[in-house]
MIFI-212751 format. One record per residue (C-alpha): residue number from 1; y, z, x negated; residue in three letters. Coordinates in pm, whole numbers, plus 32768, in hexadecimal, padded with zeros to 4 digits. Layout:
<nodes>
NODE   resi     yy     zz     xx   resn
NODE    NUM      Y      Z      X    ALA
...
</nodes>
This chain:
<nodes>
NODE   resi     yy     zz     xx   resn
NODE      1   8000   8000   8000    UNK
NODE      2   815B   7FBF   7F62    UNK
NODE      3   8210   80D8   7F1C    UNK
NODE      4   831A   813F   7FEA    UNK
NODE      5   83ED   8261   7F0F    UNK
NODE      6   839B   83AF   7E9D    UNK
NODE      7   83F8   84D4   7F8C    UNK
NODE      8   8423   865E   7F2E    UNK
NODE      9   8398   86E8   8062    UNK
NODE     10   8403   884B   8074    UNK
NODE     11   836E   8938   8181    UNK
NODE     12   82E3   8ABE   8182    UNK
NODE     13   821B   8A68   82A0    UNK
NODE     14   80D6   89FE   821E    UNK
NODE     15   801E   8914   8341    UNK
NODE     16   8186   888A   83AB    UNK
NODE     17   8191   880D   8234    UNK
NODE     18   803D   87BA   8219    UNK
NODE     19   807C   86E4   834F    UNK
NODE     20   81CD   8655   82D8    UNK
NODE     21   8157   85F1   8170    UNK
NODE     22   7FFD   8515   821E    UNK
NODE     23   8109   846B   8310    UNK
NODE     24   81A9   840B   81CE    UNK
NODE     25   80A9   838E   80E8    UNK
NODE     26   8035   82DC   821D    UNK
NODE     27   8173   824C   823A    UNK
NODE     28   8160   81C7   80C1    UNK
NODE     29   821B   82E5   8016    UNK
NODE     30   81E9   83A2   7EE2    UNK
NODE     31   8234   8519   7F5C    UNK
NODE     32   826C   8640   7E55    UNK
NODE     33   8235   8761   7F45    UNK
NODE     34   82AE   88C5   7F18    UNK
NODE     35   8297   8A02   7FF5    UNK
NODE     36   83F0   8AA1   7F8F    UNK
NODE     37   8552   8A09   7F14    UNK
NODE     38   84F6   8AC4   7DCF    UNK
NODE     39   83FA   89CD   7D5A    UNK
NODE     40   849F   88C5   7DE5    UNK
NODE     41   85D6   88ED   7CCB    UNK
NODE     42   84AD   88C6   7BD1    UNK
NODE     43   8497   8765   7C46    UNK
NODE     44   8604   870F   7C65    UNK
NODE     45   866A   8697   7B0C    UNK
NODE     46   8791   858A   7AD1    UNK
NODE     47   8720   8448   7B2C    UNK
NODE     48   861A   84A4   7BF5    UNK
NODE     49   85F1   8375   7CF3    UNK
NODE     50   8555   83DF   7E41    UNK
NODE     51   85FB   84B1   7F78    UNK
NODE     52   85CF   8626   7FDB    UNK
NODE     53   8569   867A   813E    UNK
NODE     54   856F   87EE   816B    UNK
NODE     55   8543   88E4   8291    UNK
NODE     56   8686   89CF   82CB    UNK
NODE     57   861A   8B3A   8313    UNK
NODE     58   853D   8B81   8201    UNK
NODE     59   84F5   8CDC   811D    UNK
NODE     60   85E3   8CF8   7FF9    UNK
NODE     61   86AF   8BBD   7FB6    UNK
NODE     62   86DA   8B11   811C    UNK
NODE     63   86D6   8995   811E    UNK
NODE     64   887F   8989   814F    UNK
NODE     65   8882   8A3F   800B    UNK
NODE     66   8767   8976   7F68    UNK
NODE     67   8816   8821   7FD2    UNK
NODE     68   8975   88CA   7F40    UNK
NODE     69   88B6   88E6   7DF8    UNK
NODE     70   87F7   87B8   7DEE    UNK
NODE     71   895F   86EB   7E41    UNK
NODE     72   89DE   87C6   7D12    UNK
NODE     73   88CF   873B   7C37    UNK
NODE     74   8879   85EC   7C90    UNK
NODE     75   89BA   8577   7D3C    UNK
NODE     76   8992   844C   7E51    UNK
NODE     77   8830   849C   7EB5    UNK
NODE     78   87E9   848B   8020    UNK
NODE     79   8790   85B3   80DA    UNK
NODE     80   86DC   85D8   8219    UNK
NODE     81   86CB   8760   82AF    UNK
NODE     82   85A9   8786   83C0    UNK
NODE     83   8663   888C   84A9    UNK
NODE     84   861A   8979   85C8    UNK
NODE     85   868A   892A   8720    UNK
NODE     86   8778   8A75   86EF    UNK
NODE     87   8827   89A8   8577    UNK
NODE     88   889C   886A   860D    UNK
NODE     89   8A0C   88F5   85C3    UNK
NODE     90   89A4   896D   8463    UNK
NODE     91   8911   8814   8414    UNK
NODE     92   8A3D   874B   849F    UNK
NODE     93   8B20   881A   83DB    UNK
NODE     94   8A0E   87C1   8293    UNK
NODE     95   8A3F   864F   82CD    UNK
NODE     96   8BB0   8683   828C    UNK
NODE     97   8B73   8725   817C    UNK
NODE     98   8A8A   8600   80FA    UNK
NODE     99   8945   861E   8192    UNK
NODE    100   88C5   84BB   81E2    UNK
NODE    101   8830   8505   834A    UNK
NODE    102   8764   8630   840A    UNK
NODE    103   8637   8645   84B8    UNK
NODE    104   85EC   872C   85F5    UNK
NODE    105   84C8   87DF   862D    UNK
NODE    106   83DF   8772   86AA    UNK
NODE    107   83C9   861A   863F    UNK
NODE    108   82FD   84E9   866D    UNK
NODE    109   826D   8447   8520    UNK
NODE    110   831B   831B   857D    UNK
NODE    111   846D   8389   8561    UNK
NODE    112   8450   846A   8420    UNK
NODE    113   8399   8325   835F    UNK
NODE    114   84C9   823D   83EE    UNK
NODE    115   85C1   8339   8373    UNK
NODE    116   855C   837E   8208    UNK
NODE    117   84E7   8216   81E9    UNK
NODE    118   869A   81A1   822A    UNK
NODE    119   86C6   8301   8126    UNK
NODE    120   85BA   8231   8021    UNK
NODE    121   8674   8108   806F    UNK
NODE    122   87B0   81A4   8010    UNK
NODE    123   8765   824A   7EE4    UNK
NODE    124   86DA   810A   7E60    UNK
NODE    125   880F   8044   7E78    UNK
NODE    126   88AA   816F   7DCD    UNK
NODE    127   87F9   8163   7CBE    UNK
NODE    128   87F9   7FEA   7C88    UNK
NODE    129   896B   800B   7C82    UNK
NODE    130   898A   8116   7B87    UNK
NODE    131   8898   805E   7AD8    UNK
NODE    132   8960   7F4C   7AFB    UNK
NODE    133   8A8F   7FEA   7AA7    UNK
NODE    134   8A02   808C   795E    UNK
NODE    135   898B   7F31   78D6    UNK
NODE    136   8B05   7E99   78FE    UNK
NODE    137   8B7C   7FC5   784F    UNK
NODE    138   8A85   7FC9   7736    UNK
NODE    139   8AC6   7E54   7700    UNK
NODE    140   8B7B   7DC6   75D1    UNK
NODE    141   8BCD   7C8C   74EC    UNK
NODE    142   8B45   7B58   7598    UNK
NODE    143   8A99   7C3C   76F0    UNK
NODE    144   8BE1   7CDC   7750    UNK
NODE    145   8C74   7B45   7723    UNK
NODE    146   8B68   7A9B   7819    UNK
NODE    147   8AFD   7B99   7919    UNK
NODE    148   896B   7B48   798C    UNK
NODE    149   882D   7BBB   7916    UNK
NODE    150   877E   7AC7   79B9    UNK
NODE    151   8685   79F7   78DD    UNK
NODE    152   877C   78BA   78F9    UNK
NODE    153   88B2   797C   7895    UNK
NODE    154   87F5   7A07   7787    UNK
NODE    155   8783   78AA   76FE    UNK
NODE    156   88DB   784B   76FC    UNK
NODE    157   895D   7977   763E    UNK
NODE    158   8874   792E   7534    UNK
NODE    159   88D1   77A7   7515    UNK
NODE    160   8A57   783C   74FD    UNK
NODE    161   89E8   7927   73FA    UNK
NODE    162   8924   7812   7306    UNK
NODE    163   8A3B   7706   7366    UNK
NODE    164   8B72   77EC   7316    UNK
NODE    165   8AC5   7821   71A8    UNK
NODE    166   8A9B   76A5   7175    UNK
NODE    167   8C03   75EA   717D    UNK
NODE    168   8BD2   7487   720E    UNK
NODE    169   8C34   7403   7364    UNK
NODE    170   8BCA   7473   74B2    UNK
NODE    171   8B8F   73D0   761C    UNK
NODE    172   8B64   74EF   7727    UNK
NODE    173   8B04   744B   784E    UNK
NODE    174   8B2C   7533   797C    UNK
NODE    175   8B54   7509   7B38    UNK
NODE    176   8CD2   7571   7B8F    UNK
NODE    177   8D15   76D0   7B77    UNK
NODE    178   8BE3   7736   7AB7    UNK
NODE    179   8CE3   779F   797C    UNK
NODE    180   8CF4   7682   788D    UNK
NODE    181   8E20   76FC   77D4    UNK
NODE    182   8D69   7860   77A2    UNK
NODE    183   8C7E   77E5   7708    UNK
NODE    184   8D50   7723   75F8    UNK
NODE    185   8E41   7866   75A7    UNK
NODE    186   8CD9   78FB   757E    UNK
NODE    187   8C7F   77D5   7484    UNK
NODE    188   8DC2   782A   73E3    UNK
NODE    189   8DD4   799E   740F    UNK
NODE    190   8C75   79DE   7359    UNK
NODE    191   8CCC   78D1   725E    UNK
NODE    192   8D67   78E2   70EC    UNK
NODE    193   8E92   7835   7170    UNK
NODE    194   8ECF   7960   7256    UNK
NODE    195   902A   799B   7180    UNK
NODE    196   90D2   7864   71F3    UNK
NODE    197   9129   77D2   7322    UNK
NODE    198   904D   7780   7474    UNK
NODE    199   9121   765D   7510    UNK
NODE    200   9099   75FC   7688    UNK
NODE    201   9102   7485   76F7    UNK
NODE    202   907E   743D   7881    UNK
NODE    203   90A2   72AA   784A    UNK
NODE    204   90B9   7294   79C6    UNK
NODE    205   91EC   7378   79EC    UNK
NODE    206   9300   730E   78F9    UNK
NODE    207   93A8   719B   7986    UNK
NODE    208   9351   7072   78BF    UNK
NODE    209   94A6   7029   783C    UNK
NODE    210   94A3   718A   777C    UNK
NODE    211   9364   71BA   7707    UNK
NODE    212   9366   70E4   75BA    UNK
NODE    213   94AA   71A8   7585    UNK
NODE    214   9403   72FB   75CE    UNK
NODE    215   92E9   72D9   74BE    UNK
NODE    216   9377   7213   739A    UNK
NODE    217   94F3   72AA   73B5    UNK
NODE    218   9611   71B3   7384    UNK
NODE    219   973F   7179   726F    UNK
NODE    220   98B0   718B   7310    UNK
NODE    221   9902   705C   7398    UNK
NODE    222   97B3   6FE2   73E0    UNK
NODE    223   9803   6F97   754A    UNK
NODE    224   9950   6FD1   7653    UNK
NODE    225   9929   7144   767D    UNK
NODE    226   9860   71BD   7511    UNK
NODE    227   99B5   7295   7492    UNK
NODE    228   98F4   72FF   7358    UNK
NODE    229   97B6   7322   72CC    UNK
NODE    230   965D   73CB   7384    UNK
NODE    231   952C   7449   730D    UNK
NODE    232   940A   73D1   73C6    UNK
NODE    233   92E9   7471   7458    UNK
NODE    234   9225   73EE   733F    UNK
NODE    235   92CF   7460   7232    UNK
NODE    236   92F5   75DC   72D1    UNK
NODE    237   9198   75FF   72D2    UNK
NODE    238   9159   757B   717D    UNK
NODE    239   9053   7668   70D2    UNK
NODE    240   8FC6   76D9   723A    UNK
NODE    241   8F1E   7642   7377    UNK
NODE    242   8F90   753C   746C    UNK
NODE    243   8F1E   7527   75C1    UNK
NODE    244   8F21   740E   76A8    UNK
NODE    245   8EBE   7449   7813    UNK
NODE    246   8E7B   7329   78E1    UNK
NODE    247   8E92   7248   77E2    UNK
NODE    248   8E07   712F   788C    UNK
NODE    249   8F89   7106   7938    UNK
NODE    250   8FDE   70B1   77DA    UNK
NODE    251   90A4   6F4D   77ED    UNK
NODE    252   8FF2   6E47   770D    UNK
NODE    253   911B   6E11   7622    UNK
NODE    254   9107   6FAB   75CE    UNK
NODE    255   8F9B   6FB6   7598    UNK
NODE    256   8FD9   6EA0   746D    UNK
NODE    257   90EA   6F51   73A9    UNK
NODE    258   8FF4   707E   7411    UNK
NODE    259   8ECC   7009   7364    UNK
NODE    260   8FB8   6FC6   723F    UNK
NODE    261   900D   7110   7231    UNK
NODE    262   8EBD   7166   7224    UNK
NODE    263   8E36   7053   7132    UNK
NODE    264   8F5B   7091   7052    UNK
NODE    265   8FCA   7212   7064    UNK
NODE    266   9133   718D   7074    UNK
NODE    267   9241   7162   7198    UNK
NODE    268   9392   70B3   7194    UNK
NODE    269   9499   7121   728F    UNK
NODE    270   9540   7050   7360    UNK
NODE    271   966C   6F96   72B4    UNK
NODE    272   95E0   6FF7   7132    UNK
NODE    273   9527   6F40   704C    UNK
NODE    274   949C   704A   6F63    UNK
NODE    275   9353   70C7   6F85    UNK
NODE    276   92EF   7241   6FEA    UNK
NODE    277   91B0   72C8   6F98    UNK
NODE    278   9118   73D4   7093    UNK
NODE    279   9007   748B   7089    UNK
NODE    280   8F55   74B7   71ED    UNK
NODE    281   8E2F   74E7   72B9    UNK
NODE    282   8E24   741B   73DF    UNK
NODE    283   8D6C   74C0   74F9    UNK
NODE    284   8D9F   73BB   763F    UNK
NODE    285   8CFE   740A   77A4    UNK
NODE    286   8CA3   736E   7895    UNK
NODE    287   8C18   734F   7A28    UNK
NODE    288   8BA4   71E1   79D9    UNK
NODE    289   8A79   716E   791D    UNK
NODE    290   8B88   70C5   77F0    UNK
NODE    291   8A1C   6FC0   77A1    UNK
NODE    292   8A88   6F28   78ED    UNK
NODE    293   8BC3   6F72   7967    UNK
NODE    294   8C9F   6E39   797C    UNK
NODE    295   8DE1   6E17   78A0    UNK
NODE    296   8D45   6EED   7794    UNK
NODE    297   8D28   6E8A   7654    UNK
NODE    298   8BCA   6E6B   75D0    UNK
NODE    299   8C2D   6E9B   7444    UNK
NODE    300   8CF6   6FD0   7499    UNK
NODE    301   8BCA   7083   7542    UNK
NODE    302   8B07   7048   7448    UNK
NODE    303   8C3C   70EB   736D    UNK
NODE    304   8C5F   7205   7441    UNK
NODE    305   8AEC   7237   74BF    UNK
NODE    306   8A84   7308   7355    UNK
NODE    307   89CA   73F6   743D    UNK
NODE    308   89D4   7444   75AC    UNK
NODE    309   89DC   7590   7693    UNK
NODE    310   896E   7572   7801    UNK
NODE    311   8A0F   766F   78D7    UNK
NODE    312   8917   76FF   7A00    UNK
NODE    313   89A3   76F9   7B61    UNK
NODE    314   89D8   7872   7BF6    UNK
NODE    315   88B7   77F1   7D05    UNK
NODE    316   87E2   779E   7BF9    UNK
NODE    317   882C   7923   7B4C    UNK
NODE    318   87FA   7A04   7CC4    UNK
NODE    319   87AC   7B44   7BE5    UNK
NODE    320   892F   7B48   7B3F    UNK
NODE    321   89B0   7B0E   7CA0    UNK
NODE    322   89A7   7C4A   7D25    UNK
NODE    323   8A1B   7CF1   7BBB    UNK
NODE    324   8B31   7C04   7B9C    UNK
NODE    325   8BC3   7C15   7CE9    UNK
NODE    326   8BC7   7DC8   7CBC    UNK
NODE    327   8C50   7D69   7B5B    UNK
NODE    328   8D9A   7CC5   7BED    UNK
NODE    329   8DD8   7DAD   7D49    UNK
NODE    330   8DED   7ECE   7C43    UNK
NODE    331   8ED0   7DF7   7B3B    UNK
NODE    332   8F97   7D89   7C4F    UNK
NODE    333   8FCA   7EF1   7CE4    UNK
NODE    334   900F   7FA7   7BBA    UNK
NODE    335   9142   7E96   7B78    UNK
NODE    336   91B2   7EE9   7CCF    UNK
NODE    337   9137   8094   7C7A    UNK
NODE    338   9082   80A0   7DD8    UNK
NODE    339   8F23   80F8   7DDF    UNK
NODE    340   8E16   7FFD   7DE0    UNK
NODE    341   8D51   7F7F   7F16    UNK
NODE    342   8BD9   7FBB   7ECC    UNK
NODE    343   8AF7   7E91   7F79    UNK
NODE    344   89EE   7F32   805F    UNK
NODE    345   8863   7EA1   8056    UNK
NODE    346   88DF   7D90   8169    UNK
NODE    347   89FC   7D09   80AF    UNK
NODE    348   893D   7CE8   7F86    UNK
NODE    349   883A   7C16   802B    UNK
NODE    350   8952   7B5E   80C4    UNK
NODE    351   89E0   7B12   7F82    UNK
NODE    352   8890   7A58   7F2F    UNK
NODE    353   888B   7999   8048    UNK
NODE    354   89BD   78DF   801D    UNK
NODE    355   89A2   77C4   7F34    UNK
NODE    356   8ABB   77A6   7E58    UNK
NODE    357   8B56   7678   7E52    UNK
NODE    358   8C84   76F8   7D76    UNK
NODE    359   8BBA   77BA   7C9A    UNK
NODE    360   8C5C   78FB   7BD6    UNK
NODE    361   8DCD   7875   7C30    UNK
NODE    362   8D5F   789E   7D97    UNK
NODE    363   8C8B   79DB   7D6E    UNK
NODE    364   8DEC   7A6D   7CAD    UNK
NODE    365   8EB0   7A0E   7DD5    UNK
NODE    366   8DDA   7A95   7ED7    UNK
NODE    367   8DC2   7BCB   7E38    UNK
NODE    368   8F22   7C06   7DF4    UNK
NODE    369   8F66   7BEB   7F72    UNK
NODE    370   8E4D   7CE5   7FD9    UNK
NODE    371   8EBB   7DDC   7E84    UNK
NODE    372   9053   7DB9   7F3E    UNK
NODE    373   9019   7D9F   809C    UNK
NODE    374   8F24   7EC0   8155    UNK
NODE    375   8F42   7E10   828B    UNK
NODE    376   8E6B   7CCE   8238    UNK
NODE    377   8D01   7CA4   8242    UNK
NODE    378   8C5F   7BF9   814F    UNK
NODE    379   8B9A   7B15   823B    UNK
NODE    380   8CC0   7AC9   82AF    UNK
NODE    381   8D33   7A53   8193    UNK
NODE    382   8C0B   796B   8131    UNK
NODE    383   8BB8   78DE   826C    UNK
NODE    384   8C59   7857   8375    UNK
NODE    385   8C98   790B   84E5    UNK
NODE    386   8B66   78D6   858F    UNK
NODE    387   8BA3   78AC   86FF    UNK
NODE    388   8B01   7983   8813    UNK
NODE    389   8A3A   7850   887F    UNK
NODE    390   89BE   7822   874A    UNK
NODE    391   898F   797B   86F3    UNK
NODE    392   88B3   7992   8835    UNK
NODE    393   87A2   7898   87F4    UNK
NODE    394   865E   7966   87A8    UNK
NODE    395   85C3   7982   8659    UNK
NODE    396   844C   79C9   85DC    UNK
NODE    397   848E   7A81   84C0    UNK
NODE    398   835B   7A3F   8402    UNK
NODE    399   8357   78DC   841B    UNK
NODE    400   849B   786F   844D    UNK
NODE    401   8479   77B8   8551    UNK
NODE    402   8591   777E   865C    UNK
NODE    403   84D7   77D1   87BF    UNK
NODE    404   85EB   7713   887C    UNK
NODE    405   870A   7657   8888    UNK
NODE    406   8697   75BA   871F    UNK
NODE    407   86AE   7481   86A2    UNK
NODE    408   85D9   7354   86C6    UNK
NODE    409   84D4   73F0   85D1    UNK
NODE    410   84C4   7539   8661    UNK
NODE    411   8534   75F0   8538    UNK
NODE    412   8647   76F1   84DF    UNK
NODE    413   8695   7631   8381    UNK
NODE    414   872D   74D8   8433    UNK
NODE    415   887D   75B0   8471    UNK
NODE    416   8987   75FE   837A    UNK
NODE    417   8933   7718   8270    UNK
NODE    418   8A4A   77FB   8326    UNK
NODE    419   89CC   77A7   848D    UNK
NODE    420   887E   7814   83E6    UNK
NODE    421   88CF   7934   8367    UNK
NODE    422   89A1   79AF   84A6    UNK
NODE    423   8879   797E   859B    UNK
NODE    424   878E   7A6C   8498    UNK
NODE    425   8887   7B6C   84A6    UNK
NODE    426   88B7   7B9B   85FB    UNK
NODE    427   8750   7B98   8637    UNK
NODE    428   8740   7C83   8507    UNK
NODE    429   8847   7D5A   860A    UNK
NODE    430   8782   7D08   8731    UNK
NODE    431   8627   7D80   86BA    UNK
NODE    432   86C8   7ECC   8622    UNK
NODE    433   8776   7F33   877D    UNK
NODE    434   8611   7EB0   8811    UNK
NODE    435   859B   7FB8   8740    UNK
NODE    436   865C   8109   8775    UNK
NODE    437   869E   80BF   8907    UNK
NODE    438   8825   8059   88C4    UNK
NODE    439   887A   817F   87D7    UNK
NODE    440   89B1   812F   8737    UNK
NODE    441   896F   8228   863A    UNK
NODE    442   87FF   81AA   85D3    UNK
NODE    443   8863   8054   8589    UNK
NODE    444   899F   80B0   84BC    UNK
NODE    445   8881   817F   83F2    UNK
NODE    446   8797   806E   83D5    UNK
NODE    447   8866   7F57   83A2    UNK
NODE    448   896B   8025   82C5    UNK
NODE    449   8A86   7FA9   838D    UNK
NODE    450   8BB8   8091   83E2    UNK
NODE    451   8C21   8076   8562    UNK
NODE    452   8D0E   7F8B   8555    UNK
NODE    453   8C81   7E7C   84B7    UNK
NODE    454   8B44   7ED6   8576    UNK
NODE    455   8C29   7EA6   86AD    UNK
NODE    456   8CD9   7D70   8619    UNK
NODE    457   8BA4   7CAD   85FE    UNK
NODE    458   8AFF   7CF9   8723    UNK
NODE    459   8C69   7C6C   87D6    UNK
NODE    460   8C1C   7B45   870E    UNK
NODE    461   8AD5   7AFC   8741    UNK
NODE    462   8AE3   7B59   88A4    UNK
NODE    463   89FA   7CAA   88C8    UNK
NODE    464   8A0F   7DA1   89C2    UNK
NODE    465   898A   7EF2   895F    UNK
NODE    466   8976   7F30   8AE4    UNK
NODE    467   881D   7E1D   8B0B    UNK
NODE    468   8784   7F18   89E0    UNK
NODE    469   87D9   8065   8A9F    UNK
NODE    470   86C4   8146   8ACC    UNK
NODE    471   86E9   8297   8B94    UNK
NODE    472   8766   83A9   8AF3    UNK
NODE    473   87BC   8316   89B6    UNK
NODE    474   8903   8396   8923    UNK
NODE    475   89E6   82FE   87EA    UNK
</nodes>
């Protein structure tokens, strides 16, 4: 059976904890179980990584002061206190004082496995995000340049690394957005030319008319307007790195005095007719295959193509997504000095659903809107509104498979990726109020949703707790 979490089951009545701890390990939990709060300390060292569930009236050390101490000692972790009918104010006043939920005797099985499964699921996420955390912070050199330790970020770190020790050209070849220019002032940075000058050139950005003037530099008088004499791009960075991006807008005329350059290791400005020798590494990138792109000269790929880097879409790296998003909503809100939005278990899977067609650029933006703004959701963000209609058309989880109102082949996958992902979560909303009889309350548990987003995308997708309402059930 896969293993759920590890519970500290804490009770001084022996067959009620007997009971409790086969419930659990039925229920696909490791369970560490102790008869007094006493023993139960033994267990809580930092870093342990399960939940507590503990009775309240107990000999000695009661469970309120047990969870006190165990919050003291292993701060975050979620506890659940199994009350009396006669505690139900004691245990609401607990939860305010950071107790993750309560449990009244007597109990059904059911609901105590629900409840510290969400507590597992919670303290896993925690951890994953410390752990998270503690990797960007332990980082340095090239790791704390390119965030990822996925196995294709970690290729690419090593290519950097050998490149930036061997000094010839470079074409990094890389979808929009996916940080092209990073990875040249990484080529540079970890390179012995590190003391001079990175100089970034986007060929696509500067006009036509002033680019030949922005990299060779003119004499005064060269043309109406040149007052006196400029340096050039090319000559600033002599002794250091030079980075085209998109250099396939390059007009044909530049890439021959380029490949001059090149051939040569000399420039002449515009208006001069002495020579200047520079000393540069060319690093160029590109979206385009250069082998094939039309207008591009074949002899100066071949000049410029020394060695190449291929730059992994963030779709084609999923594990960094997660640590890369968390890495800019807490850059982004300690320049602002607010405190940073942590992504529940949802949003994270959310984040790996979207595709990401801008790559890091996009992932950047998104997150600086959800670090700045409290108010947005992150599906929200990635996905288009999904009507009511849509969000009403019944979905069989396991397969898939759209049960009406689907397209000609029957299945979920022939509507857009945001209509797709719309229609799982309100069924995901749906099934969970199914569930718990319409309890507000249980679903914001489950789904780790606070009210009013809860409430916000039920308006949007068009559910009525009222059709879930079962008697007697209270929010």
């Amino acid at each position: 059976m896969l293993q759920q979490g590890t519970v500290l089951l804490v009770d001084d009545e022996i067959m009620v904890r007997k009971a409790t701890e086969q419930w659990l390990r039925l229920s696909g939990f490791e369970v560490i179980s102790c008869s007094a709060a006493e023993a139960a300390l033994v267990q809580l060292q930092p870093g342990f990584a399960g939940v507590l569930v503990t009775d309240v009236r107990m000999p000695g050390m009661d469970g309120m002061a047990l969870m006190q101490e165990a919050l003291a000692r292993v701060p975050g972790m979620p506890v659940v206190l199994v009350t009396g009918h006669g505690d139900i104010d004691m245990a609401t006043q607990a939860m305010r004082e950071g107790a993750y939920d309560f449990i009244e005797k007597p109990f059904v099985p059911e609901r105590l496995v629900a409840t510290v499964q969400r507590a597992c699921d919670k303290r896993r996420l925690m951890l994953e995000n410390d752990r998270l955390q503690h990797n960007l912070a332990s980082q340095s050199g090239i790791d704390a340049r390119l965030i990822g330790l996925s196995p294709a970020i970690a290729r690419l770190k090593q290519e950097i690394l050998l490149l930036a020790s061997i000094d010839t050209n470079v074409i990094i070849y890389g979808e929009t957005g996916t940080g092209k220019e990073l990875v040249a002032q990484c080529l540079h940075e970890f390179s012995n030319r590190r003391s001079h000058h990175f100089v970034p050139v986007n060929c696509g950005a500067i006009p036509e008319s002033l680019i030949e003037s922005e990299l060779f530099g003119h004499e005064a008088g060269a043309f109406t307007g040149a007052m006196k004499k400029r340096i050039g791009k090319f000559e600033y960075a002599d002794g250091g790195t030079f980075f085209f991006d998109e250099i396939e807008s390059m007009p044909p005329h530049l890439q021959i005095k380029l490949l001059r350059t090149l051939q040569e290791g000399v420039i002449e400005r515009l208006g001069g007719n002495s020579p200047i020798a520079v000393n540069l590494r060319v690093v160029a990138a590109s979206k385009a295959d250069l082998r094939v792109e039309e207008g591009f000269r074949e002899d100066l790929y071949y000049r410029l193509n020394v060695s190449q880097l291929h730059i992994p879409a963030l779709r084609d790296r999923a594990d960094d997504i997660p640590l890369l998003f968390e890495y800019y909503v807490e850059r982004c809100a300690a320049q602002h000095e607010r405190d940073p939005r942590r992504i529940t278990d949802l949003e994270r899977r959310t984040l790996l659903s979207y595709s990401w067609p801008g790559n890091v650029r996009e992932l950047k933006n998104i997150a600086l809107r959800f670090a700045l703004d409290a108010r947005v959701q992150l599906a929200g963000l990635l996905f288009p509104a999904i009507t009511p209609m849509q969000a009403s058309r019944p979905v069989n989880s396991s397969s898939g498979v759209q049960q009406a109102g689907s397209g000609a082949n029957g299945h979920l996958s022939t509507q857009p990726l945001g209509v797709q992902v719309g229609v799982f979560e309100a069924d995901v909303i749906r099934q969970s109020l199914q569930r718990h009889g319409g309890s507000i309350k249980a679903v914001m548990d489950e789904l780790d949703l606070p009210r009013r987003t809860l409430n916000q995308k039920m308006t949007r997708y068009g559910i009525n707790r009222s059709d879930y309402v079962q008697g007697g059930c209270e929010d």
